[in-house]
Each structure stands twice: as C-alpha cells, then as structure tokens.
N, C-alpha and C positions, 0 to 999 in steps of 0.2 A: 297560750296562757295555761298554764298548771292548774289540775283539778285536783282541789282536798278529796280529803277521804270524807266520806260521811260517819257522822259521830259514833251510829254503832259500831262501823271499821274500829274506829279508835280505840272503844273503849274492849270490842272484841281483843285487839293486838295488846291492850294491857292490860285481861285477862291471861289472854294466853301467854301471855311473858310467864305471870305467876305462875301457872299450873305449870310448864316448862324447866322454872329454876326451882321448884318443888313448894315457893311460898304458896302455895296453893298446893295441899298434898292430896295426894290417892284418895277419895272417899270423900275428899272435903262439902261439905254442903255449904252450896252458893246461893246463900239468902239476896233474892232481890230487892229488897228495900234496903239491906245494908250498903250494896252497889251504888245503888242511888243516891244513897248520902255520902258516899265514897268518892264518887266520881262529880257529882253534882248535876246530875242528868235525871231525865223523864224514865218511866219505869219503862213506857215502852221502849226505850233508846237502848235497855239493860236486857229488855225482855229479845231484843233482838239479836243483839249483842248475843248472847245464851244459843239461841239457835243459829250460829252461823257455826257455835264450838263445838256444836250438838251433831250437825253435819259432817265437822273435822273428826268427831269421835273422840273429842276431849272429854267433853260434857255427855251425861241422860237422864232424861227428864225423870224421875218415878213418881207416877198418878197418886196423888192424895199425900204426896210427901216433900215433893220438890225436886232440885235442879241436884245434881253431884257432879263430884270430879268423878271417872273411869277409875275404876279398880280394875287393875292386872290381875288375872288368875291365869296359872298357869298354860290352859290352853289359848287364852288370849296373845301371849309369849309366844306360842311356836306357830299360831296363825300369821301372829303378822311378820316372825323372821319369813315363813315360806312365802308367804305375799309376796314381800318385799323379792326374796331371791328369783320368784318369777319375771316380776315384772323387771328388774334389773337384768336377771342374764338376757330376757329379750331386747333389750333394750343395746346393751354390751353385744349382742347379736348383728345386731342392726347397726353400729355404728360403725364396727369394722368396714364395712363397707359405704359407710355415708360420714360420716366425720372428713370435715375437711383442713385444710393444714391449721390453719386458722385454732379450728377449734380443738385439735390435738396439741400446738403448742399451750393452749389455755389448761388443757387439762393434765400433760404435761409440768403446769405451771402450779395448778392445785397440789399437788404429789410431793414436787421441791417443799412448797411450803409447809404441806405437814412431815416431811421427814428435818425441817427445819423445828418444828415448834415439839416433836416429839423428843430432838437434842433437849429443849428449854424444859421438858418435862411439863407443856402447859396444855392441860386436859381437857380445858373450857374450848379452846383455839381448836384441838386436834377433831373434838368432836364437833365443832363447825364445820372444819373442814371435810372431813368423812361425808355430812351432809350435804355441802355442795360439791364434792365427786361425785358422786351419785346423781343429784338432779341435773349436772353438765354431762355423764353419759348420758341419760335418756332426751336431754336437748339435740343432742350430737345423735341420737336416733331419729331425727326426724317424725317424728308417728305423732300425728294432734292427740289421737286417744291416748293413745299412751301417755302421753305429757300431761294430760289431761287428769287422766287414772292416779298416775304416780303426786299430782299436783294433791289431789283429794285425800291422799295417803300421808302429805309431807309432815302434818303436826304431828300425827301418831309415830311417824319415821323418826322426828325428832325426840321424843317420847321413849322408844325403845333406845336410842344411843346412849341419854342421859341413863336411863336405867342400868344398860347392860355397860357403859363405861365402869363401874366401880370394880365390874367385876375380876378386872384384870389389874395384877401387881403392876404393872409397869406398860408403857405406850409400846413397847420394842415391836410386837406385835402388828403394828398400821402397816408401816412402809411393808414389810414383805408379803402382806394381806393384798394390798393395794397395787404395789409392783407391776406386778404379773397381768392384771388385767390392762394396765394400760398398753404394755409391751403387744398382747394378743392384739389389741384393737391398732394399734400403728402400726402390725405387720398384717394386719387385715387378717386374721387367723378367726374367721367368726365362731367356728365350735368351741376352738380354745377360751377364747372369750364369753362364750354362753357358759362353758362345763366351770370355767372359775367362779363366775357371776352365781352360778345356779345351788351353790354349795356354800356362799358366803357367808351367810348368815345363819346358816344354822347352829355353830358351835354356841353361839351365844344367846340365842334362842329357845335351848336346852339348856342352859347355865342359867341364867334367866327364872326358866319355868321351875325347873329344881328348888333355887332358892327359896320361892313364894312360895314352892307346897313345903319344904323345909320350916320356912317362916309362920307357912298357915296351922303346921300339926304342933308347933309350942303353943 
C-alpha cells in the first residue's frame, strides 16, 4: 500500500513550484498566515513547510523580520556553479568505472532527448532535462554521500539552471556541452570525464554573477 506524503511535503512541493517558475520571486517575503489561508492548513503545517525550503536553501529565516525567498548575489553564483562542478566531475569520475549498460543506455537516452527538444527550441523541457543528466550521473556513481550531498543541492541546482537559462540566445549550446561527457564515461576515460565535468559550469556561473552585479550597480 502507498504512503501519502505528509501535508507539509505538499504544501513544501507547492511552494517550491513557485519560487522555481519565479511566481514566487528572489526576495519575496513569505508571510505565514497568508499561506495559511492559501493553502487551508495549520500554521504549523506552513511553519514546517518553510523549514524544509530553508534547509534546501530556497528560503532564510531573518530574526525580527521573517521568512524570504534567497536572493542571488553574485558570489552566491559562482559558489554554487563550483559546487556543483565539484561534486559532478567526481561523480562523472566515478561512473566511468561503475555505470552499468543499463544505466548508460538511460543516460544515453537523456541526451537523444534533449538534443530532441533543443531541435523544438523548448527551454522549459531542455532545462529538465540537463537536470536529470546530472542527477543520473551521480546515481550512476554509486556513492550514498554523494547522492546524498547532490540530493541537498537539487533545488538550488534547479534554481541556478532557471536563472542562467535565459542567458543564452539560443539551446545550440546543450548537446555539444553534454556530448562529450557521456562519450568519456562509456569509454570509461574517468579523467576525461572529471576534466569535462569539472569545468562545466562555470561559463555560466560567471555570466550569471556579472549580470546581478550589472543589475545591482543601476
């Protein structure tokens, strides 16, 4: 028999929808009793709710003021592009060697698709998908911590793709981004696979931070 989610889950996953597709922007303050009558739940239900986003690093508290969305400042930007490139090339490290057919043709399979939906020009799709590439290498790495790490990471990971999506004219950029590291990992080349991995994200992590100090000095 199937276990529901418990209500804060829920009303957690439809908050984080909003902060995600931007209805909930950067800075936005998250009045609790609004939620409440929003959702039609107990304040604790919202109060917990709040602290689970708070842990994802969506949400921070501020004493004597209340609940906020995260505001991006630029060092927030290239912290978490280099996070992320850490914990991916090792991960991309690791799989070469432990990926099995199984989950190569899966990942494989992720790849067709986005060089499919980047034909269709559809950005919402591409940047899912980039999303679960990323969390199928580090599965494909076998490492609990690590899976574990990257898992604690995933909303903010989704967080920086929406952001730094816009800032490229056009998708052309995924597939040859993408490519490369899958080729390294199904020829078991694990440096080649770290050295792609470990460099991935920074273009856009700097593109990124630029903008919002750009944004911050108007």
């Amino acid at each position: 028999m199937s276990k529901h989610p418990s209500l804060d889950v829920v009303i957690a996953d439809k908050l984080r929808k909003k902060i995600l597709t931007g209805a909930l922007p950067l800075g936005a303050h998250l009045i609790e009793a609004e939620h409440v009558k929003e959702f039609d739940v107990s304040h604790g239900t919202v109060r917990s709710a709040l602290k689970r986003l708070e842990y994802e690093g969506l949400v921070e508290s501020i004493p004597r003021r209340g609940v906020f969305v995260v505001e991006i400042h630029p060092n927030d930007a290239l912290e978490l592009s280099t996070l992320r490139d850490s914990l991916e090339s090792l991960a991309a490290k690791r799989a070469a060697s432990t990926a099995s057919p199984q989950e190569m043709k899966k990942l494989k399979g992720i790849l067709e698709k986005m060089q499919h939906e980047v034909m269709r020009d559809n950005r919402k799709e591409c940047a899912a998908l980039d999303l679960e590439f990323h969390r199928h290498i580090v599965a494909c790495a076998h490492h609990s911590r690590l899976t574990a790490m990257y898992a604690q990471l995933a909303s903010q990971t989704e967080m920086f793709i929406n952001l730094t999506d816009p800032l490229h004219d056009d998708l052309e950029h995924m597939v040859p981004l993408h490519e490369p590291i899958v080729r390294a990992i199904e020829t078991q080349d694990a440096e080649l696979a770290f050295r792609l991995s470990a460099d991935h994200n920074r273009r856009d992590g700097e593109l990124l931070a630029e903008q919002i100090s750009t944004r911050g000095s108007t």
